[in-house]
N, C-alpha and C positions, 0 to 999 in steps of 0.2 A: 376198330383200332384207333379211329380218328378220336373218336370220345375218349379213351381210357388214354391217349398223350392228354389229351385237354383236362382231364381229371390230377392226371399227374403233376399237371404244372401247376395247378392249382396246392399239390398237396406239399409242392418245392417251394410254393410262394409262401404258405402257412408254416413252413420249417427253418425255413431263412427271416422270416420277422423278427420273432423273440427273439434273435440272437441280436438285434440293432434295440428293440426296447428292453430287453436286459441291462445294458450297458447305459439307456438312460437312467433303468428303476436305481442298480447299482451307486451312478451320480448321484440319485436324487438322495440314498441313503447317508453315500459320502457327505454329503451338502449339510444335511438333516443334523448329522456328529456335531459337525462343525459348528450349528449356529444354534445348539444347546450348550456346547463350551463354549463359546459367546456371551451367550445372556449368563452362563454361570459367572462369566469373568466380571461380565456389567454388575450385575451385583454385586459381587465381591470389592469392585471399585467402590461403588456408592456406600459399601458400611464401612471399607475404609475412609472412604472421604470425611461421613461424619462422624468417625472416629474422630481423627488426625484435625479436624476444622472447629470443631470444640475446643481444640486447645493453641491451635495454632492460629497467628495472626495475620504471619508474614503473608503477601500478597504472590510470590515467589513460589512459595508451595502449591498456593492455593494455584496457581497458574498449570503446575508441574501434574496437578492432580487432575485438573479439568481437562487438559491434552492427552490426560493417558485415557479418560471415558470418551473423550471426541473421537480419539484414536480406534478405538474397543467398538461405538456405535460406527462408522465410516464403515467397518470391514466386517457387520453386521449388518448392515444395506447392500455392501456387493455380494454376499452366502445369499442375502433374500434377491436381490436381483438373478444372482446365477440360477435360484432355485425356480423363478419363475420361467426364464427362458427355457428351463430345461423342462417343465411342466407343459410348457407350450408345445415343447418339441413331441413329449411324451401322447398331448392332447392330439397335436395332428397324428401324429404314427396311429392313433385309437380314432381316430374318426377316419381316416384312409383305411385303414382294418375292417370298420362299421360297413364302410361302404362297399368295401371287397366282399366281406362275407355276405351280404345281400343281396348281389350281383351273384353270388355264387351258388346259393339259396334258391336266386329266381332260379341259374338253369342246372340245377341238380333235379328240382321240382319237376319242370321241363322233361328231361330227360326219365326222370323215372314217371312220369305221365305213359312216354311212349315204351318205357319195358314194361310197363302193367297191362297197354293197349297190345301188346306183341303178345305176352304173358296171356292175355285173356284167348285172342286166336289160336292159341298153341294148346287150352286148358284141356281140350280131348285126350283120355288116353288112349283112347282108338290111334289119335290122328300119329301120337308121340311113338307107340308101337306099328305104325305103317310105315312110319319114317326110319324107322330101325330094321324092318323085316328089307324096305328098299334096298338095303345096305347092297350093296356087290359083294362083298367079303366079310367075315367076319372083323378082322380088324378096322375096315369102316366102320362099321357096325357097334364095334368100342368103342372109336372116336367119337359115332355121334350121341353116343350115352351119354361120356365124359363131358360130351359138350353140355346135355342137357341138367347136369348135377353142378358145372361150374356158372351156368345160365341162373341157376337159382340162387347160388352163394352170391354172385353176384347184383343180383336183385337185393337180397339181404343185405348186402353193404352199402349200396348204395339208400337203403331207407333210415341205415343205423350213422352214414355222412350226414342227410339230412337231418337228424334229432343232435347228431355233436355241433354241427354249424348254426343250429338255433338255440343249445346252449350257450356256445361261443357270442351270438348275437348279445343274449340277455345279459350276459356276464361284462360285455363289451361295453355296454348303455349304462352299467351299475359303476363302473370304472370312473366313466367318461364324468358320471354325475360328481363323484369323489373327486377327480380330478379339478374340476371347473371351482368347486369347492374350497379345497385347499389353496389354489390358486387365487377367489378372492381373497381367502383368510389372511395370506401373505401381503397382499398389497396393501389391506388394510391394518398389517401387520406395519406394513413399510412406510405408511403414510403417519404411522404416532411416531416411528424410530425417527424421522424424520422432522418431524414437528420439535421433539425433543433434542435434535442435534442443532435447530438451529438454535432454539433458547438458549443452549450450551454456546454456540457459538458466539452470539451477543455478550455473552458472559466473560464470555473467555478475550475479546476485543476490549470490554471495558478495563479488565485484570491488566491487560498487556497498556491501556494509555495509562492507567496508575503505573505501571512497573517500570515504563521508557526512560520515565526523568531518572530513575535510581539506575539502569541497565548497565553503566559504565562498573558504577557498584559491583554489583552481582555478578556482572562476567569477570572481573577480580577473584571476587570471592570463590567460585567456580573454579577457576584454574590454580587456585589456592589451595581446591580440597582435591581439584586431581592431580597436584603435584602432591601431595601428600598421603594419596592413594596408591601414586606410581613409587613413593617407595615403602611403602607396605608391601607392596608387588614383589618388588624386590626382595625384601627382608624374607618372603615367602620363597624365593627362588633358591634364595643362601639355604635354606633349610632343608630342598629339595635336594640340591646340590651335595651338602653334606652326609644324606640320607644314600643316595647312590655312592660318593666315595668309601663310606663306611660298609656296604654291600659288595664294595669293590676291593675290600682292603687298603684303600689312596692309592690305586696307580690309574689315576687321573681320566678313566673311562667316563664317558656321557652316560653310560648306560648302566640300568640296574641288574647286578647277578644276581639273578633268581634261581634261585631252589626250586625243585620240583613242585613243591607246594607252591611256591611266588608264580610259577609257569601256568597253574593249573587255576591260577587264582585269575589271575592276568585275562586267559582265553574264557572264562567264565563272565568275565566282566564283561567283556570285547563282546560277548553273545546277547550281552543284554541290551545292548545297544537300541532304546527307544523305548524299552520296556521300563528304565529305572527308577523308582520310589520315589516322590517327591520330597526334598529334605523337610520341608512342615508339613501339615496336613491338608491344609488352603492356602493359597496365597495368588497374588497375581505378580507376571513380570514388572516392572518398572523402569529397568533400564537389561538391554538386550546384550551381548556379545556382539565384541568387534568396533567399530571406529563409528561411528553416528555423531550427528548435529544435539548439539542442546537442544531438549524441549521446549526450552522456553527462547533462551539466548541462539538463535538459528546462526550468528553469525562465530559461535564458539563451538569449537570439537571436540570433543569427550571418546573416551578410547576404555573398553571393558573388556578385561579378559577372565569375566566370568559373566553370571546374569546376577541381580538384584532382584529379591523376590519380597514385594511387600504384604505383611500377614498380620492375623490380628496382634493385641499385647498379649503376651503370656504365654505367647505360643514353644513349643519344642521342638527342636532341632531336629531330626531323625537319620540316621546313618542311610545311604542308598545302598549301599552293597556289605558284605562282608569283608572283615580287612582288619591290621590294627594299629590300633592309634601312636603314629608318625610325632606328632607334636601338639604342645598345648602352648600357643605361644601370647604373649602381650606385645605391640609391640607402640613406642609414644606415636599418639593423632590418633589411635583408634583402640576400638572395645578388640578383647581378647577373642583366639577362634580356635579351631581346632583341623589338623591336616590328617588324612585316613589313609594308612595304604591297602592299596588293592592292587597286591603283585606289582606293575611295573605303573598301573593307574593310581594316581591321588586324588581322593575328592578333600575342596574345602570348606568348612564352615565360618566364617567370618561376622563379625557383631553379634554376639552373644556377651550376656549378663551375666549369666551363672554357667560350669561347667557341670556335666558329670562325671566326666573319664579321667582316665592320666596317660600318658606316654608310656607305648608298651603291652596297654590292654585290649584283648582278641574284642574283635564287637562284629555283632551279626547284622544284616538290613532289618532298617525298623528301629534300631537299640535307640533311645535318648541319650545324645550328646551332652545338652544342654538347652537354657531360655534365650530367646532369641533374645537383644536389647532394645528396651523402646525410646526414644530421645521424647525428652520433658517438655524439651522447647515446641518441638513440633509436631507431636503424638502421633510418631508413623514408627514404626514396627519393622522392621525392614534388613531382613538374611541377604549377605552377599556369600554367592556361590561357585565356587569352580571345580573343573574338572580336567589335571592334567595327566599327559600320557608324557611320562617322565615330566622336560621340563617344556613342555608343547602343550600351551593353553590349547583345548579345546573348547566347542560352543557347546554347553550344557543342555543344552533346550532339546536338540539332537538325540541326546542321553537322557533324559525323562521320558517318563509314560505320560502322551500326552492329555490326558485325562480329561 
């Protein structure tokens, strides 16, 4: 009895592991996501870079661009640092296992030495029918049968523990070599990402003593184009606004009356929450939702209530959900855009060149809207994007699939 608890606890220690290195392999895959939409984003920074820097001069840009790949490589060094702690953790959990299951190896070994040595004294079946005829009773007599049929299943298990514990061993060492593996690949992984952020960084110091003397400048100019932003915003809200009162027939409700279909449309969107299409095909953020420091100008605050998505020239617009088109608006300071309803949600499109649609028309996820607009002066590409529940900016980013 003493052996088979000792067995046991052994067989609770091998059942309660995997449940603590599942939840790092788990991490490690989360991690893994993460730091291939990473490097996809780095690239996509860098062929916009030398898009937009071929044509652009300004130092300003140039500043605004290199902060957004310093930004992209920084939180590409913390995914590889998380990934290696957590490889660590993985590696010890796999060599405290190693060393479990060898320990456990010697005395299963051990132990079926001495059922074999028992097994050998017993091999008579004179001696195994003496022991039975000894019985007092017949029902003695069954127990001692029963004992000698579980006597041998038991032998049997325990020679079929030793063959899974020496596969577990080998498969253990095969890991461990993978492991140790990957884990340099990373650091040397982490040691060019590194090399490269500082070169960037140098860069980005010399941009910013050309940019100081002008700074007064430019933070001007900056609150020039977000005062000019903030009443786009506006002029976007009047429309929203007007869009509920005419659903409402003008009696002055906040809220849109929806139809069965606006209802049905509404909780369909609401479901897709994380899953949404991205409105172009590629692109990277540039500027985030909600209130943030300037990129460049840290001492001036910029306030977005959608995201900024820069993409290449030429690119297309694309509808994120089904809905229909609320407005085609122009309005003076900026390129024309397009507002989507989805039941009680609006998605918008804003800096586009050319349109497709008109006010009115059903559109499905995916339909082309329109071409994004590319500025001349600067060669950057660049959809601004929102997504409001009535007239409640929400953070779009939320509402994408994060791809």
């Amino acid at each position: 009895m003493k052996f088979l608890s000792k067995t046991f606890f052994f067989l609770l220690v091998f059942s309660v592991f995997p449940l603590n290195a599942q939840s790092y392999e788990a991490r490690q895959k989360k991690l893994e996501a993460q730091k291939i939409s990473l490097k996809k984003e780095i690239n996509q920074i860098n062929s916009l870079i030398a898009d937009s820097r071929k044509k652009s001069k300004n130092l300003a840009n140039d500043l605004e661009d290199l902060q957004l790949k310093i930004s992209a490589r920084d939180k590409l060094i913390n995914v590889n640092n998380s990934q290696l702690n957590n490889l660590t953790n993985i590696i010890y959990n796999q060599t405290e296992k190693l060393t479990d299951l060898e320990s456990d190896l010697i005395k299963l070994k051990n132990e079926y030495e001495k059922i074999i040595y028992s097994s050998y004294k017993k091999r008579s079946t004179e001696m195994k029918l003496m022991f039975l005829f000894a019985s007092e009773n017949i029902n003695q007599a069954f127990k001692r049968f029963q004992y000698f049929k579980q006597y041998s299943k038991y032998r049997k298990k325990q020679a079929d523990k030793i063959v899974l514990i020496q596969s577990q061993i080998s498969q253990t060492i095969d890991s461990l070599k993978i492991r140790k593996t990957n884990k340099q690949s990373i650091i040397d992984e982490n040691r060019l990402v590194k090399q490269s952020l500082s070169q960037e960084k140098q860069e980005q110091n010399s941009l910013f003593k050309n940019l100081i003397k002008s700074q007064k400048t430019y933070a001007a100019e900056i609150n020039k184009k977000e005062k000019q932003a903030r009443l786009i915003d506006n002029e976007i809200k009047k429309l929203i606004r007007l869009a509920i009162a005419e659903s409402n027939k003008n009696n002055n409700s906040t809220n849109f009356a929806l139809t069965p279909e606006g209802r049905l449309i509404s909780t369909n969107f609401q479901a897709n929450k994380g899953r949404l299409p991205w409105p172009v095909k590629e692109g990277v953020i540039v500027r985030r939702f909600g209130t943030q420091p300037h990129p460049v100008v840290r001492t001036t605050t910029i306030n977005s209530n959608g995201i900024s998505v820069a993409t290449s020239p030429n690119s297309v617009a694309y509808s994120v959900f089904d809905g229909e088109i609320l407005s085609v608006y122009g309005f003076s300071g900026g390129n024309p855009g397009v507002l989507i309803r989805h039941g009680k949600y609006i998605s918008n499109y804003q800096n586009l060149s050319s349109i497709f649609v008109k006010k009115g028309d059903k559109i499905k996820a995916n339909d082309e809207i329109g071409i994004v607009f590319t500025n001349e002066s600067t060669g950057k590409t660049v959809l601004k994007f929102n997504i409001f529940n009535e007239l409640k900016p929400e953070n779009p980013s939320i509402w994408l699939d994060k791809y």
